[in-house]
C-alpha positions in Angstrom: 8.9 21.9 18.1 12.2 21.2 16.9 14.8 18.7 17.6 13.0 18.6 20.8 10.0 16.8 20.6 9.2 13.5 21.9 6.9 11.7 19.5 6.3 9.8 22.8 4.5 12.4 24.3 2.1 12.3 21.7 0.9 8.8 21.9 -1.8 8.8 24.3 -4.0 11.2 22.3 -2.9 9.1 19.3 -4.2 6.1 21.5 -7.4 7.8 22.2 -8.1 9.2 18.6 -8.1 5.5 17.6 -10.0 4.6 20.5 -12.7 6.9 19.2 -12.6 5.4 16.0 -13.0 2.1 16.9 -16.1 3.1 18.4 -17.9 5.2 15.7 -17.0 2.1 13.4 -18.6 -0.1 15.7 -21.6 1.4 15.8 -22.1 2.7 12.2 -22.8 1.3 8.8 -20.3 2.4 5.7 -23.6 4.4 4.1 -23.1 6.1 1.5 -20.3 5.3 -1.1 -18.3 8.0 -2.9 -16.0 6.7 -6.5 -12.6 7.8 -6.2 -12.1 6.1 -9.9 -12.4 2.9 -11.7 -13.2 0.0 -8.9 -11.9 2.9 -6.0 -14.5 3.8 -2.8 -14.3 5.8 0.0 -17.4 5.1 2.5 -19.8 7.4 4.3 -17.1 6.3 7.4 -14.1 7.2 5.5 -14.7 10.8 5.8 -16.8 11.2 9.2 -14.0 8.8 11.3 -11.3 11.1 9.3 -13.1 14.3 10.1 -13.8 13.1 13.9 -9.8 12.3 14.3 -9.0 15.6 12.5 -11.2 17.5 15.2 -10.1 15.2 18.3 -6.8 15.8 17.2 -6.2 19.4 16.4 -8.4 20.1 19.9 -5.3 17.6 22.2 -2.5 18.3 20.2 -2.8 22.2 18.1 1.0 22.2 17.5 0.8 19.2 15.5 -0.7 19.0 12.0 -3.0 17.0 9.9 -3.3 14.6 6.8 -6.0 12.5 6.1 -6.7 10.0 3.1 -9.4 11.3 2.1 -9.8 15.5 2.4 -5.4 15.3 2.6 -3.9 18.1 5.0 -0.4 19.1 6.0 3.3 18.9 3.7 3.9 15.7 5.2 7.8 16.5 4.2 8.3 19.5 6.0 5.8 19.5 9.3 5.3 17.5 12.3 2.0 15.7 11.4 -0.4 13.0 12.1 -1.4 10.7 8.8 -4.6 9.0 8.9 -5.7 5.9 6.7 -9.3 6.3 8.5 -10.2 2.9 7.2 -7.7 0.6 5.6 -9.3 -2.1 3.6 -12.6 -0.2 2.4 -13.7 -3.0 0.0 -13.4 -4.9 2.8 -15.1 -3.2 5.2 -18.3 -2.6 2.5 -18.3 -6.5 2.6 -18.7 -6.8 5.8 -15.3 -8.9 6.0 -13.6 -7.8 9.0 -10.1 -7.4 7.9 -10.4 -3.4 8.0 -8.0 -1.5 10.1 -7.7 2.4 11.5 -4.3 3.8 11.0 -2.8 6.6 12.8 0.5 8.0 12.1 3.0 10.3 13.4 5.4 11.8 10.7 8.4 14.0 11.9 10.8 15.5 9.8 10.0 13.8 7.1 10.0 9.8 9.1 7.2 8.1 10.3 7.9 7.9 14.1 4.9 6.6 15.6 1.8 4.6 14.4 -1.6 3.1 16.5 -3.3 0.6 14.7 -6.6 -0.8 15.5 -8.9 -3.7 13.8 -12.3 -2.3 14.9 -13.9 -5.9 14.6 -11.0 -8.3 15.5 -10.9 -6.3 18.5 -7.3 -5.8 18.4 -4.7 -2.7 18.6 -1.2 -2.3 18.6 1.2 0.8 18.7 4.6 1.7 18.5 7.5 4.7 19.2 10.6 5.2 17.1 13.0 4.0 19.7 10.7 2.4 22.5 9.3 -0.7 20.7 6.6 -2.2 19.5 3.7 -3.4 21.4 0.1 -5.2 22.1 -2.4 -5.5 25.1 -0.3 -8.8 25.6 3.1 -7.5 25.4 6.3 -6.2 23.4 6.4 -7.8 20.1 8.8 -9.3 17.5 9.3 -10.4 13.9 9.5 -13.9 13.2 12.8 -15.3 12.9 12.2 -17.2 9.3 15.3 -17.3 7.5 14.2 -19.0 4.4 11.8 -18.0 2.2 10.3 -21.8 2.1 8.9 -21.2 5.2 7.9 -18.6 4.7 3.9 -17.0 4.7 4.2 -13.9 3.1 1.7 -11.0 2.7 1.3 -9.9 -1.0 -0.3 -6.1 -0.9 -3.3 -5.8 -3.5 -3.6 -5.4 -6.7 -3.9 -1.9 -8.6 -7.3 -0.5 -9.1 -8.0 2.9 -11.3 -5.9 4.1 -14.6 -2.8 3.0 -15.1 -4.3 -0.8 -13.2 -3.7 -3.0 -16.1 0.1 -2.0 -16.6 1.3 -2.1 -12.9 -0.6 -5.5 -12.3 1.7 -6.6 -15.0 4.4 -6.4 -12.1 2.2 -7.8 -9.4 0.7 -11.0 -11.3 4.7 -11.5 -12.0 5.9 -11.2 -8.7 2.8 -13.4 -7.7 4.4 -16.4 -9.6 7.8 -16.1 -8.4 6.6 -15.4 -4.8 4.3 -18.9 -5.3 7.3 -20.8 -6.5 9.5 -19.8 -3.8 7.4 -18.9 -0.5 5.3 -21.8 1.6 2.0 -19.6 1.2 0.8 -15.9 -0.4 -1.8 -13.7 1.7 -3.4 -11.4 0.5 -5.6 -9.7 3.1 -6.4 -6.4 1.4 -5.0 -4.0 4.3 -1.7 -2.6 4.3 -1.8 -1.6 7.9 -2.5 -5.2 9.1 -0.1 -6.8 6.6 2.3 -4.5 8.7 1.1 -5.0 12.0 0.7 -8.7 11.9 4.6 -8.7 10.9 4.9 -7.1 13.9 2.8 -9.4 15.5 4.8 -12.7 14.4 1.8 -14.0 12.1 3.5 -13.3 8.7 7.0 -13.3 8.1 7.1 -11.1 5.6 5.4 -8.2 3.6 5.4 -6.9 -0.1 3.5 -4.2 -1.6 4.6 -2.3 -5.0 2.7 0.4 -3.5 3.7 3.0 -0.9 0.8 5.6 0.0 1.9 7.1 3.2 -1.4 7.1 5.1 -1.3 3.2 4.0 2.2 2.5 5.6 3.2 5.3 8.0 1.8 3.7 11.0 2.9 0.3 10.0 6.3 0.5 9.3 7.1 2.3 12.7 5.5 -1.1 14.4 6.8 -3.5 12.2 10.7 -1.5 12.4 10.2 -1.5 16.2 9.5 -5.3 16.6 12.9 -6.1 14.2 11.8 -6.0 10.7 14.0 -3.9 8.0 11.5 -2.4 5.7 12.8 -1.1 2.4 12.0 0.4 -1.2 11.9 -2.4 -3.8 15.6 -1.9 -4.6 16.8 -2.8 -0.8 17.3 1.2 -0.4 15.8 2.8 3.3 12.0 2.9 2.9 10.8 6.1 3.0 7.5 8.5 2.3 8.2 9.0 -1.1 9.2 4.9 -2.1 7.9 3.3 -4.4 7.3 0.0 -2.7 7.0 -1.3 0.7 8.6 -4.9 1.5 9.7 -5.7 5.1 10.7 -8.9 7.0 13.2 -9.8 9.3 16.5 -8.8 7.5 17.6 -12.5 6.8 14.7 -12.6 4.5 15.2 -9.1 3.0 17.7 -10.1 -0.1 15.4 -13.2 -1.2 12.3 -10.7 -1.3 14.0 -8.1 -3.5 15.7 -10.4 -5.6 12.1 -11.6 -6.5 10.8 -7.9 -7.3 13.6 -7.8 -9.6 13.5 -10.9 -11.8 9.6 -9.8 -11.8 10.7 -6.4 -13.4 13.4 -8.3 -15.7 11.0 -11.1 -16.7 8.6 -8.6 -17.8 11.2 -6.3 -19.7 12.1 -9.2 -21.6 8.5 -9.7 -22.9 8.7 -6.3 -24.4 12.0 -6.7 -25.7 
């Protein structure tokens, strides 16, 4: 495909893919659960929605590849590929809590440049192309204006699960106090996709996770980019696949945010000093 392609052209199978996701979530139960690790899950759904999108997918678009949470897929650094968090917020979906989303992304030459999100039970979608905006059934959308981080809602990402949990949530429970003495309220929703899209959407006015899987974010930070947010790496560098962290707002809230992360990391080297 080259410099040529259009990730625009690619967004009404993206649209439909989702579409069909939606659906088979809709009418299925999360059956049987599989451990990925300590307090990790991936439902029955997980892997038939990822397998269905992988099919639906590969069938519309063959030049395009394919990486999926679960059974992973194409170099996401060096092909043109869709990303697919087929359920985002698992814990929440076994729950029966509705704050579960589908994310579909579009990766290309290494940048996300197009993501479809859907809440399967809110009844809600949104998508977005690099360059074309960010939208809803209702309309373009936009980042909050908030320029202080007093009125601020901001949506914390979750805490760490599996090895290694105890150590980074160290970081997390530290950034949690700083973000509570400085922010008008924390969120945590459990989804990065719809910490992301509801940026987008003008619900939160900000987002920070010190986590950055790609099928999590790819989708997300196309839509929240597109409706004005900056999203960055925890030091204020460009966000990219490979960051470390994911914090976005509108930029007038950007140098608050990642001053935060940062007396979180110093605070805690100091302890261990």
């Amino acid at each position: 495909m080259g410099q040529l392609f259009d990730p625009a052209s690619a967004l009404p199978a993206a649209r439909r893919a989702v579409d069909l996701a939606v659906h088979l979530l809709r009418t299925s139960r999360p059956g049987t659960l599989t451990s990925k690790g300590d307090r990790d899950m991936a439902s029955e759904m997980d892997y038939a929605v990822e397998r269905a999108l992988r099919q639906y997918l590969r069938d519309e678009t063959p030049h395009i590849g394919f990486h999926g949470e679960e059974d992973g897929g194409t170099d996401l650094a060096s092909q043109t590929s869709w990303i697919l968090d087929p359920v985002d917020g698992t814990a929440n979906f076994v729950h029966g809590i509705p704050l579960c989303a589908v994310s579909l992304g579009l990766v290309h030459n290494g940048h996300p440049v197009l993501g479809v999100i859907a809440m399967p039970y809110l009844g809600e979608r949104y998508w977005a192309v690099r360059g074309h905006g960010a939208f809803d059934e209702s309309g373009r959308l936009s980042v909050p204006g908030t320029r202080r981080l007093p009125d601020a809602i901001v949506a914390l990402g979750d805490y760490a699960v599996g090895t290694g949990a105890d150590h980074e949530n160290r970081l997390r429970i530290a950034l949690t106090d700083r973000l509570a003495a400085n922010v008008q309220r924390i969120r945590m929703v459990g989804s990065a996709a719809i910490d992301l899209v509801w940026l987008a959407a003008g619900r939160f006015d900000a987002c920070v996770a010190l986590s950055n899987k790609p099928w999590d974010t790819a989708a997300g930070v196309v839509l929240a980019a597109e409706a004005g947010a900056l999203v960055v790496d925890a030091d204020g560098s460009p966000h990219g696949l490979d960051s470390t962290a994911t914090i976005a707002a509108n930029p007038a809230l950007i140098p608050a945010l990642t001053g935060l992360v940062s007396a979180a990391r110093e605070s805690l080297a100091t302890v261990r000093g």
